[in-house]
KOLPA-241734 format. One record per residue: residue number from 1; residue in one letter; x negated, z, y of N, C-alpha, C, O in turn. Coordinates in nm, 4 decimals. Example, Ala and Ser with C-alpha at 12.3 -4.5 7.8 and 13.67 -1.06 7.14 Angstrom:
<rs>
<marro=1	pase=a	n_u=-1.3190	n_w=0.7800	n_v=-0.5690	ca_u=-1.2300	ca_w=0.7800	ca_v=-0.4500	c_u=-1.3200	c_w=0.7800	c_v=-0.3300	o_u=-1.4236	o_w=0.8465	o_v=-0.3319>
<marro=2	pase=s	n_u=-1.2850	n_w=0.7080	n_v=-0.2250	ca_u=-1.3670	ca_w=0.7140	ca_v=-0.1060	c_u=-1.2900	c_w=0.7870	c_v=0.0030	o_u=-1.3409	o_w=0.8039	o_v=0.1138>
</rs>
This chain:
<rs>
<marro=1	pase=x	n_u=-0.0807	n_w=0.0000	n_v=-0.1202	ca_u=0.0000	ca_w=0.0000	ca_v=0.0000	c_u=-0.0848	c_w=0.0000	c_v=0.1262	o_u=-0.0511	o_w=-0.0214	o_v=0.2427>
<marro=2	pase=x	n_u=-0.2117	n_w=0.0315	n_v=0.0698	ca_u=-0.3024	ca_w=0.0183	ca_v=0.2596	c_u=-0.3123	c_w=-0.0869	c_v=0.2723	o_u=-0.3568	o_w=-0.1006	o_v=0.3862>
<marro=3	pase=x	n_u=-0.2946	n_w=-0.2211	n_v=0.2092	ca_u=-0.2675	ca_w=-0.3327	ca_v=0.2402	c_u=-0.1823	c_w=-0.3714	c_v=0.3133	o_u=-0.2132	o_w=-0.4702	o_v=0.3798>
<marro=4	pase=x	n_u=-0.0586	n_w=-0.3206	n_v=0.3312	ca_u=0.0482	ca_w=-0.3416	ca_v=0.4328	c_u=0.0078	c_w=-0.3334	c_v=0.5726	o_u=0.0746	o_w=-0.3823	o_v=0.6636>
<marro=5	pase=x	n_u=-0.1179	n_w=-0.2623	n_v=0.5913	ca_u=-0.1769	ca_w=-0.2385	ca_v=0.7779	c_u=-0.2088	c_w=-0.4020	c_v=0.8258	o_u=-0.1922	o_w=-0.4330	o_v=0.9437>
<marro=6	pase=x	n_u=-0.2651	n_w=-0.5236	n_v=0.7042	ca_u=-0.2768	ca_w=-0.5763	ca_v=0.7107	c_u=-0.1628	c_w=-0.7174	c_v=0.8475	o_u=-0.0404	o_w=-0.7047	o_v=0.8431>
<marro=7	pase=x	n_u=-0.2065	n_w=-0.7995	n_v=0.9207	ca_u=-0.0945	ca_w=-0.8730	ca_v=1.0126	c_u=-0.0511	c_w=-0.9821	c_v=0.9945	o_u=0.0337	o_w=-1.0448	o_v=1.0579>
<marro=8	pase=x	n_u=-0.1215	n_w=-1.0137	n_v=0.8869	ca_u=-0.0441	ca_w=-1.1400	ca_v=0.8093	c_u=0.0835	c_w=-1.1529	c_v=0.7583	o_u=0.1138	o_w=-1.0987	o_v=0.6520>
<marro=9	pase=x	n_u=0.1642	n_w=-1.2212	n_v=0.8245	ca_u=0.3157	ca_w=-1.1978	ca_v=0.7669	c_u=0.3629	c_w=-1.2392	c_v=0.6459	o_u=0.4398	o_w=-1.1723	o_v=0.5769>
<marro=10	pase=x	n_u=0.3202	n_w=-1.3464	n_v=0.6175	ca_u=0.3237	ca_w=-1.3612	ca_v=0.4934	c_u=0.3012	c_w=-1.3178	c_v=0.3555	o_u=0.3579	o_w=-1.3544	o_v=0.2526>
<marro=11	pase=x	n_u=0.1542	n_w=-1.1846	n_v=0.3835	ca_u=0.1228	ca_w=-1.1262	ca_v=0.2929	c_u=0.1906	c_w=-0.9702	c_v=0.3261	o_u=0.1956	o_w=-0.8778	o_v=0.2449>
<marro=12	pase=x	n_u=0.2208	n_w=-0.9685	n_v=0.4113	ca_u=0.3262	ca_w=-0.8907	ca_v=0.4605	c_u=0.4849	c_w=-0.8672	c_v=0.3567	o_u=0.5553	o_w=-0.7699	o_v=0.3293>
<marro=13	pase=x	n_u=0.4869	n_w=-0.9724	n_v=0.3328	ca_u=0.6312	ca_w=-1.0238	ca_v=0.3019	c_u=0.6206	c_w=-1.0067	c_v=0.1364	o_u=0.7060	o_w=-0.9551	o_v=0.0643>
<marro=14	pase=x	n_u=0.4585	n_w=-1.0791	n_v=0.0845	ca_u=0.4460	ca_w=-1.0443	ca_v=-0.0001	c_u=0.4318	c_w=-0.8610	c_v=-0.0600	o_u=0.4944	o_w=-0.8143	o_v=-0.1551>
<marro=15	pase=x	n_u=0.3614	n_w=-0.8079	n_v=0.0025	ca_u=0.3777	ca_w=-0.6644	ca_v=-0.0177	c_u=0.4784	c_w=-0.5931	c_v=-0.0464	o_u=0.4829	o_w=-0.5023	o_v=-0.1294>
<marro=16	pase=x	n_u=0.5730	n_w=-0.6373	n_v=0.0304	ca_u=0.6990	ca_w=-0.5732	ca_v=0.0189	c_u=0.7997	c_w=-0.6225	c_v=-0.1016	o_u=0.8912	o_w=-0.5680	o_v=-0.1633>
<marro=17	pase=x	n_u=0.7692	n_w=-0.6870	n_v=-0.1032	ca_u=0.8389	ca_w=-0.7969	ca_v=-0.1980	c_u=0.7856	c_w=-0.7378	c_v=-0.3495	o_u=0.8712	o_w=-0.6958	o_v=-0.4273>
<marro=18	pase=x	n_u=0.6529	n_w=-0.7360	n_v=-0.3857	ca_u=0.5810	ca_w=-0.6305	ca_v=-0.4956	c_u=0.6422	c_w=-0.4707	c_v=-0.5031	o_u=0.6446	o_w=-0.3917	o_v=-0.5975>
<marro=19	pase=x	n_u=0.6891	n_w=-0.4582	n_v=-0.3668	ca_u=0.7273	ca_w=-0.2666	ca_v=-0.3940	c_u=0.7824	c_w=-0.2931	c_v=-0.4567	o_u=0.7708	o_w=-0.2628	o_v=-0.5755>
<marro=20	pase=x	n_u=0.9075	n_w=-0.3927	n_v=-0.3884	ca_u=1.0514	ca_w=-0.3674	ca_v=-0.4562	c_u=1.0871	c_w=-0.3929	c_v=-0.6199	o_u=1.1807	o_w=-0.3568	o_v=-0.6912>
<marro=21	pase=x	n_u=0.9443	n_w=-0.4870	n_v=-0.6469	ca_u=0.9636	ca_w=-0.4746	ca_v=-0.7935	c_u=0.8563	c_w=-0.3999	c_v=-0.8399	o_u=0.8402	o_w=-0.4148	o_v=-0.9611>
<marro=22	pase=x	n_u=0.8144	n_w=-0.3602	n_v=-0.8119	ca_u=0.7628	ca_w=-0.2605	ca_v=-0.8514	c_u=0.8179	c_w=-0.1063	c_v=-0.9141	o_u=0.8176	o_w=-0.0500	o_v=-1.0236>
<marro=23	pase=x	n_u=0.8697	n_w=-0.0726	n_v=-0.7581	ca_u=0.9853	ca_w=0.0569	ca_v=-0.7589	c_u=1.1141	c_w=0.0368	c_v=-0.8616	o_u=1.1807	o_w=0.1290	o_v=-0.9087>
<marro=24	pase=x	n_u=1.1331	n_w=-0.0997	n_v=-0.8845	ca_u=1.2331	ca_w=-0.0985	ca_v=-0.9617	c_u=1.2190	c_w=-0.0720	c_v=-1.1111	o_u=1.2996	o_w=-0.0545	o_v=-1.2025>
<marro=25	pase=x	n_u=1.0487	n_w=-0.0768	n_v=-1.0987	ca_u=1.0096	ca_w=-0.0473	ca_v=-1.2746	c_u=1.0031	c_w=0.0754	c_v=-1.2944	o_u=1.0328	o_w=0.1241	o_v=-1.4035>
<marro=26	pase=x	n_u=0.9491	n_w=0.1714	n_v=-1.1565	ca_u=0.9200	ca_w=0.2583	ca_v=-1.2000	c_u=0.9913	c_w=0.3963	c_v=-1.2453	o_u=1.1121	o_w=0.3827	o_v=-1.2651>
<marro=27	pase=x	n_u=0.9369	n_w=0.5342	n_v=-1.2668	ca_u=1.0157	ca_w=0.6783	ca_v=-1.2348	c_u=0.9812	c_w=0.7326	c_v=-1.1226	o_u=0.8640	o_w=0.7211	o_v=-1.0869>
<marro=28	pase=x	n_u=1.0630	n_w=0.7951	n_v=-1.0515	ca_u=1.0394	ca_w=0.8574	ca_v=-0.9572	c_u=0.8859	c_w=0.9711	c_v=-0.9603	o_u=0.8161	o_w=1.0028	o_v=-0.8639>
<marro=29	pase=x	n_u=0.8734	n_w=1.0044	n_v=-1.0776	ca_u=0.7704	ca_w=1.1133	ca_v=-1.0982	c_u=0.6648	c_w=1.0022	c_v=-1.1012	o_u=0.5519	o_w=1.0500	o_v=-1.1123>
<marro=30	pase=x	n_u=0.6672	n_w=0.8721	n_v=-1.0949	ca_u=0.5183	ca_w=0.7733	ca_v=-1.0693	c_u=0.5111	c_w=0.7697	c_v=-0.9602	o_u=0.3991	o_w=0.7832	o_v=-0.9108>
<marro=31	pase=x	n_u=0.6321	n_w=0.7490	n_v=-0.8693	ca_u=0.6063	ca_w=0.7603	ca_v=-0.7035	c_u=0.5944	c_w=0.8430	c_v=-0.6192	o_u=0.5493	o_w=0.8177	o_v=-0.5075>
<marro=32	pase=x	n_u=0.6480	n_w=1.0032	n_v=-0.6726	ca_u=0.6362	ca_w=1.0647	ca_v=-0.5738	c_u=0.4932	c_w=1.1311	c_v=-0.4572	o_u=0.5069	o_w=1.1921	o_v=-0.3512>
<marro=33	pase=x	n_u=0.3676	n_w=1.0911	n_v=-0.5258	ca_u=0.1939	ca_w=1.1331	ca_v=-0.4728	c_u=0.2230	c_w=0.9816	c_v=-0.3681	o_u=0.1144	o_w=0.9842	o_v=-0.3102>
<marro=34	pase=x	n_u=0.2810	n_w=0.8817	n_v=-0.3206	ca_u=0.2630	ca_w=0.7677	ca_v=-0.2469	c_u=0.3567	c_w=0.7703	c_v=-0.2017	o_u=0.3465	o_w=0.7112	o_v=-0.0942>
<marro=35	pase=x	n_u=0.5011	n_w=0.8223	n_v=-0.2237	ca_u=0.6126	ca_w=0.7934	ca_v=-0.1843	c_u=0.5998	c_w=0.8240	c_v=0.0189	o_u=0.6170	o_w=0.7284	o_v=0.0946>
<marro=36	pase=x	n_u=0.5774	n_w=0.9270	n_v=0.0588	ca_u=0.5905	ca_w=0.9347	ca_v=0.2494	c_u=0.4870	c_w=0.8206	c_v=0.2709	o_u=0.4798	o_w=0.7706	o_v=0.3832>
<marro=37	pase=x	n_u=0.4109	n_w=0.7785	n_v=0.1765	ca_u=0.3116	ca_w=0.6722	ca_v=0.2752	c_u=0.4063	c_w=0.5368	c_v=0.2940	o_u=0.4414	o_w=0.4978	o_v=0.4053>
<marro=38	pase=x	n_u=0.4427	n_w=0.4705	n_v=0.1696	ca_u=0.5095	ca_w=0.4139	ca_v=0.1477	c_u=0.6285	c_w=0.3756	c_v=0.1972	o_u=0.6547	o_w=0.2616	o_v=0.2355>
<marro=39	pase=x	n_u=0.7135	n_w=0.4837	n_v=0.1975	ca_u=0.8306	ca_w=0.5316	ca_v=0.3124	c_u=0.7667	c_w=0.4394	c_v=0.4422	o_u=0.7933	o_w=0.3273	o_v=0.4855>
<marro=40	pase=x	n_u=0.6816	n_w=0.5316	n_v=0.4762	ca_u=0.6973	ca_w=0.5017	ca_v=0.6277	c_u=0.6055	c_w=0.3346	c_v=0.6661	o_u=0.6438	o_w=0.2742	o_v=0.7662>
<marro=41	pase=x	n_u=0.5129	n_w=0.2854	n_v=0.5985	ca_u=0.4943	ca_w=0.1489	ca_v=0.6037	c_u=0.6188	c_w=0.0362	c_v=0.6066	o_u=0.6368	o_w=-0.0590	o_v=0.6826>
<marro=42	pase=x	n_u=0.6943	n_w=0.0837	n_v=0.4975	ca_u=0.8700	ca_w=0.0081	ca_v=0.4981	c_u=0.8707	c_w=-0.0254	c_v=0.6205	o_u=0.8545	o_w=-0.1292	o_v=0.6847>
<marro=43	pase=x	n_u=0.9097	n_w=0.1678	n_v=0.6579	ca_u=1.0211	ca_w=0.1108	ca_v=0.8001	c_u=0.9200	c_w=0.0597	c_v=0.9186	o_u=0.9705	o_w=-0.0012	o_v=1.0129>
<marro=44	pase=x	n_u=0.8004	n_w=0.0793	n_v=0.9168	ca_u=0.7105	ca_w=-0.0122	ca_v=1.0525	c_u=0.7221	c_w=-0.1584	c_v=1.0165	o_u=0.7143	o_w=-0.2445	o_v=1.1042>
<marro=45	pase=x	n_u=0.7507	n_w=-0.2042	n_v=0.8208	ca_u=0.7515	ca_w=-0.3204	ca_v=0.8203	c_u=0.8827	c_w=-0.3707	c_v=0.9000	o_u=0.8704	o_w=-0.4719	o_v=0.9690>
<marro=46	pase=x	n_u=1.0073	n_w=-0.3053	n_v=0.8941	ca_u=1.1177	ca_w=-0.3270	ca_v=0.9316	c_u=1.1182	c_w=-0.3192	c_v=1.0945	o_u=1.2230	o_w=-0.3615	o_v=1.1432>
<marro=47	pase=x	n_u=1.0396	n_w=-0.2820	n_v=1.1699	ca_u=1.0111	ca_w=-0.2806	ca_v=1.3075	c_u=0.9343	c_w=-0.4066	c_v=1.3859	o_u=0.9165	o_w=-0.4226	o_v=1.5067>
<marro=48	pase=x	n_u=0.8875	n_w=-0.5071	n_v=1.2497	ca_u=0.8085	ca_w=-0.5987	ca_v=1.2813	c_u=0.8866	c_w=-0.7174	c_v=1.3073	o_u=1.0083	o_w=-0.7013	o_v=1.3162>
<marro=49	pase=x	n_u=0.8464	n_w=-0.8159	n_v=1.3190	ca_u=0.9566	ca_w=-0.9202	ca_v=1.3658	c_u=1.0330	c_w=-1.0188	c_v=1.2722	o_u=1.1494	o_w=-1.0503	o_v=1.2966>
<marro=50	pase=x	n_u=0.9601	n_w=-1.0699	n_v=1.1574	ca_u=1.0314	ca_w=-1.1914	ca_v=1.0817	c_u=1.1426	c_w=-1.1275	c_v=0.9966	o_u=1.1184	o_w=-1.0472	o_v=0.9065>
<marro=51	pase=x	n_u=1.2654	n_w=-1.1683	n_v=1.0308	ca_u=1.3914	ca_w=-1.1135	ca_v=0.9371	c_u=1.3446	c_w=-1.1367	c_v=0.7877	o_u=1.3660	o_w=-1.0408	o_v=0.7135>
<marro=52	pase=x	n_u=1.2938	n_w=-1.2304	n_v=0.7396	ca_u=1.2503	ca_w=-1.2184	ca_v=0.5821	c_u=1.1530	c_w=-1.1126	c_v=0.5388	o_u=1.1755	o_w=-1.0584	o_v=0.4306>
<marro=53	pase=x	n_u=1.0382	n_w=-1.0723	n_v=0.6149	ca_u=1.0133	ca_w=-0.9407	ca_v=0.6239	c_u=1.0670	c_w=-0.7925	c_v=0.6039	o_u=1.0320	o_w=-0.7051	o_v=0.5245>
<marro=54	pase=x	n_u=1.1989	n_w=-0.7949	n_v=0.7387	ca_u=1.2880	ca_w=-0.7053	ca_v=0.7376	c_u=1.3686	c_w=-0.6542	c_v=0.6265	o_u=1.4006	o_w=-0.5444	o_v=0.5808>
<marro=55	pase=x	n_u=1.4013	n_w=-0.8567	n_v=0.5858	ca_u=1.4757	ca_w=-0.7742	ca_v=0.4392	c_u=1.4291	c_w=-0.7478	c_v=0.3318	o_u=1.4888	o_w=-0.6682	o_v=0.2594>
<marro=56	pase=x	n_u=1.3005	n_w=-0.8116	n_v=0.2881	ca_u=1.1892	ca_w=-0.7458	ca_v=0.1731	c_u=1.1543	c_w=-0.5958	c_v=0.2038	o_u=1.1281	o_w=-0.5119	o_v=0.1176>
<marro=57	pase=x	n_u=1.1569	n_w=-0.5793	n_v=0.3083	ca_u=1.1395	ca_w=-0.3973	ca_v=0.3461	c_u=1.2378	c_w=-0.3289	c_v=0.3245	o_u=1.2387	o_w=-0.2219	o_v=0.2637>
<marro=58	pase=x	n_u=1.3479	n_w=-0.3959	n_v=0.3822	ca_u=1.4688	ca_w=-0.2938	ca_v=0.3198	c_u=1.5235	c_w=-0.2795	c_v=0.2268	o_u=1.5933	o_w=-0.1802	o_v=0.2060>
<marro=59	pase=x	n_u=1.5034	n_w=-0.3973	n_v=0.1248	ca_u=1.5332	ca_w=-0.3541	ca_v=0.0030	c_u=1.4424	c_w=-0.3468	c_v=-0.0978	o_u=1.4527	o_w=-0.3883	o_v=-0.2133>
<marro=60	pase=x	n_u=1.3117	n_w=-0.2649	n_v=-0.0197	ca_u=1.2140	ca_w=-0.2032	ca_v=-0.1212	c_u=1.2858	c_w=-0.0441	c_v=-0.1110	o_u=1.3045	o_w=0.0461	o_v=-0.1927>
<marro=61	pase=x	n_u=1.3102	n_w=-0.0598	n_v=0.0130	ca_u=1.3834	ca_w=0.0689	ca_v=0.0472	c_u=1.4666	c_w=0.1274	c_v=-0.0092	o_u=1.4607	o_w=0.2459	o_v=-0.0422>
<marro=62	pase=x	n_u=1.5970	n_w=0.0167	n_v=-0.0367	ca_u=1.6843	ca_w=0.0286	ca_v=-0.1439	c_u=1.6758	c_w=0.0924	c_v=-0.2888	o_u=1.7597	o_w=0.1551	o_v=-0.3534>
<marro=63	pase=x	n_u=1.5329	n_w=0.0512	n_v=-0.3207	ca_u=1.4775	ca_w=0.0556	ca_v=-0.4458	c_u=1.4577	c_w=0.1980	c_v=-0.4678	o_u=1.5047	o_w=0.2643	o_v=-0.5602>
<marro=64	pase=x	n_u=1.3819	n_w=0.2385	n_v=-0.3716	ca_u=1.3380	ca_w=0.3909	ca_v=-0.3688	c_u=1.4613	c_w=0.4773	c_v=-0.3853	o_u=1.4868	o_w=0.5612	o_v=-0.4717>
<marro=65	pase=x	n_u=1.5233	n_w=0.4408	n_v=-0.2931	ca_u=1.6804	ca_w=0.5607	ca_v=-0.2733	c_u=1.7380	c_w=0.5270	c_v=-0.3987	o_u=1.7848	o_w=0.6280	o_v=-0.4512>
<marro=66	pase=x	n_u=1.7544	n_w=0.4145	n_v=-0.4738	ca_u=1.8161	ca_w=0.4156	ca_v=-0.6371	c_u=1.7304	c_w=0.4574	c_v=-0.7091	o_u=1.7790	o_w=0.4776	o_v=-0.8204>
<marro=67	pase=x	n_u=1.5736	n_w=0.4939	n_v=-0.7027	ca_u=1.5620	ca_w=0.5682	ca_v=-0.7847	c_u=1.5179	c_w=0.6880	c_v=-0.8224	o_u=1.4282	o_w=0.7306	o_v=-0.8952>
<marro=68	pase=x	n_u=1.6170	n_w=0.7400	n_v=-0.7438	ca_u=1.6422	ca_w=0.9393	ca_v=-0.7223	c_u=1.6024	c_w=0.9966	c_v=-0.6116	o_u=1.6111	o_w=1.1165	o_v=-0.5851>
<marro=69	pase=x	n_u=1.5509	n_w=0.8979	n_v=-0.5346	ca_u=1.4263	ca_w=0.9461	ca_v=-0.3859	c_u=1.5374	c_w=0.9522	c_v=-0.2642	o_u=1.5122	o_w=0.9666	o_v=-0.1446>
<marro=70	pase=x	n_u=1.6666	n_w=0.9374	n_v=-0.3257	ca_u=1.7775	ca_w=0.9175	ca_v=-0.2051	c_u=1.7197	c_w=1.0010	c_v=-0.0938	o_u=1.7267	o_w=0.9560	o_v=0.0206>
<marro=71	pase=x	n_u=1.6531	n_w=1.1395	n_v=-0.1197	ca_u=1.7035	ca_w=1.2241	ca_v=-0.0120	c_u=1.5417	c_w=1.2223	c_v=0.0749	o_u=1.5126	o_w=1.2777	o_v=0.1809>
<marro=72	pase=x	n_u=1.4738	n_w=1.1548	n_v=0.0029	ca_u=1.3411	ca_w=1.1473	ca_v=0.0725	c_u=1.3636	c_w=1.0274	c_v=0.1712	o_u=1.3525	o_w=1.0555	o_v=0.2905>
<marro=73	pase=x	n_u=1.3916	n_w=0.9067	n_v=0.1405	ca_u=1.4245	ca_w=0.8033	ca_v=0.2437	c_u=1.4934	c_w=0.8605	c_v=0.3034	o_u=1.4354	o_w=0.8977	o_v=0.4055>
<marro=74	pase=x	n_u=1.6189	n_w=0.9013	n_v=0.2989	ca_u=1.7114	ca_w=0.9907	ca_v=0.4066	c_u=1.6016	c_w=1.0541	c_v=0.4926	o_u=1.6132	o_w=1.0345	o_v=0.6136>
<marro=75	pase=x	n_u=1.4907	n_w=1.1311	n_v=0.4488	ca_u=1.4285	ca_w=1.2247	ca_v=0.5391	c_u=1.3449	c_w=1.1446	c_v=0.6707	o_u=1.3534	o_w=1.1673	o_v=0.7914>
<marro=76	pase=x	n_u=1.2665	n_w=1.0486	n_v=0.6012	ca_u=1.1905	ca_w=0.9644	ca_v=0.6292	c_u=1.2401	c_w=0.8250	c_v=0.7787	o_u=1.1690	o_w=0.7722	o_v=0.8641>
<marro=77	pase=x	n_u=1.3481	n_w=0.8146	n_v=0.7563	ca_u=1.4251	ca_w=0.6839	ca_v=0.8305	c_u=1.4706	c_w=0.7195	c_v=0.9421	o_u=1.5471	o_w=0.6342	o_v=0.9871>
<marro=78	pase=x	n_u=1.4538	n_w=0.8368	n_v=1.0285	ca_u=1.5264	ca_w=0.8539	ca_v=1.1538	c_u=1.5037	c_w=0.7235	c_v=1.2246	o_u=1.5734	o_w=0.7028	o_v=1.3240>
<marro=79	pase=x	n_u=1.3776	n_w=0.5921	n_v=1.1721	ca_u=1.3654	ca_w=0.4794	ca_v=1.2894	c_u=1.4654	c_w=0.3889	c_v=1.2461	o_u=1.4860	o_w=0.2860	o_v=1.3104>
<marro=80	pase=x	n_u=1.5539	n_w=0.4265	n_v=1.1053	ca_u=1.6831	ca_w=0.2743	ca_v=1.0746	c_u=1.7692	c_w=0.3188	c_v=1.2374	o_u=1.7851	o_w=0.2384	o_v=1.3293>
<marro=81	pase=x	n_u=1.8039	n_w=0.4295	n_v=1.2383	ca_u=1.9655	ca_w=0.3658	ca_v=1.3710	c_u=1.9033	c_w=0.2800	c_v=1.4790	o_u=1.9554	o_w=0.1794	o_v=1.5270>
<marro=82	pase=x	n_u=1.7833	n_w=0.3323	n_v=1.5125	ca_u=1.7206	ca_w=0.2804	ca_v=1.6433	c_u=1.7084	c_w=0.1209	c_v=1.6424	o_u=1.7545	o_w=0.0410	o_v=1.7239>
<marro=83	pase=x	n_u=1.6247	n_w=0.0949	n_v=1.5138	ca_u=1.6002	ca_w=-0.0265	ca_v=1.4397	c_u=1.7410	c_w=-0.1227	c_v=1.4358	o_u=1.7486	o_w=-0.2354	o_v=1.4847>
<marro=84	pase=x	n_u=1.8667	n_w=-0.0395	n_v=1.3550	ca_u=1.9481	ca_w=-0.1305	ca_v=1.3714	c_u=2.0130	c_w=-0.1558	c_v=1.5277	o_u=2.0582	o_w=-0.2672	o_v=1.5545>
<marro=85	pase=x	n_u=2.0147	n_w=-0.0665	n_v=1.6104	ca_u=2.1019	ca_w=-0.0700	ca_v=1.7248	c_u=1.9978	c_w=-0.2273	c_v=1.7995	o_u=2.0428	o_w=-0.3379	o_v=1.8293>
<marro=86	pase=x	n_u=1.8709	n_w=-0.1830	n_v=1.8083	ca_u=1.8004	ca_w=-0.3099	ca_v=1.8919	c_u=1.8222	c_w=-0.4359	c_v=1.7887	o_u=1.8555	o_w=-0.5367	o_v=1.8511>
<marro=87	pase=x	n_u=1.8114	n_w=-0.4573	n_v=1.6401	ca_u=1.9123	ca_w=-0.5696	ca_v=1.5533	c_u=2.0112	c_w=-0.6519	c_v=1.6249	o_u=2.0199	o_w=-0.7709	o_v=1.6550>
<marro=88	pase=x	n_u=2.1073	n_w=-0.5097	n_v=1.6471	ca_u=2.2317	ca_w=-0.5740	ca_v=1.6840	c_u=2.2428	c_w=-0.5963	c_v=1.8201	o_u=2.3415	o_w=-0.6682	o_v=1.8353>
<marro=89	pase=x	n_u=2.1823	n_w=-0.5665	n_v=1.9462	ca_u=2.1569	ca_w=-0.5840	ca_v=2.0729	c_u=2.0837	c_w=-0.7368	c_v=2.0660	o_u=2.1227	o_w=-0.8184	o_v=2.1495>
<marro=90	pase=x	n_u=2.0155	n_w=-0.7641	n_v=2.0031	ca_u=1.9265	ca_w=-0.9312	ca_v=1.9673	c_u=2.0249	c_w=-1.0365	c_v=1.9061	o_u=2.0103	o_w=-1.1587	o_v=1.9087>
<marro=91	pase=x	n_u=2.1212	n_w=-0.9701	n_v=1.8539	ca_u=2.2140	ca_w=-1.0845	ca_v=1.7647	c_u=2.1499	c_w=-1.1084	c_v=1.6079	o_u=2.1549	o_w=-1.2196	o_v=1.5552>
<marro=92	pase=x	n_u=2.1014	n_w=-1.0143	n_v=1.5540	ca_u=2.0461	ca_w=-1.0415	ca_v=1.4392	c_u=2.0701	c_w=-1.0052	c_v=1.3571	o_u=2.0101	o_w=-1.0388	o_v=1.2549>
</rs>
């Protein structure tokens, strides 16, 4: 995941795109030593600009909260309302 600091969007896109299958293989007891780093790379990915980005981030995100981490993303995301309100202020 320290690859994600990376500004290439594309490999960007790819990263995220690996969580989500990734997270989908895994147990929560494999993620939880990476899980706040992880967390919070998501949502800066989701702060970045290309909507295909956005949505490979959010539904790595997805991934996490289905699998048992609900209440850690909950903890983690105070930047989704903000995130979505400027979304929907852009038309996006």
């Amino acid at each position: 995941m320290v690859a994600l600091a990376r500004v290439d969007a594309w490999f960007l896109i790819n990263c995220c795109s690996e969580t989500y299958h990734f997270v989908e293989n895994c147990t929560s007891y494999m993620l939880e030593p990476y899980l706040d780093e992880i967390i919070s790379k998501l949502l800066r990915c989701l702060q970045k600009g290309k909507q295909l980005l956005k949505q490979w981030a959010l539904s790595a995100l997805a991934a996490i909260a289905k699998s048992s981490q609900v209440s850690r993303v909950l903890q983690n995301s105070y930047a989704l309302p903000k995130f979505c309100d400027d979304e929907s202020k852009r038309g996006i």
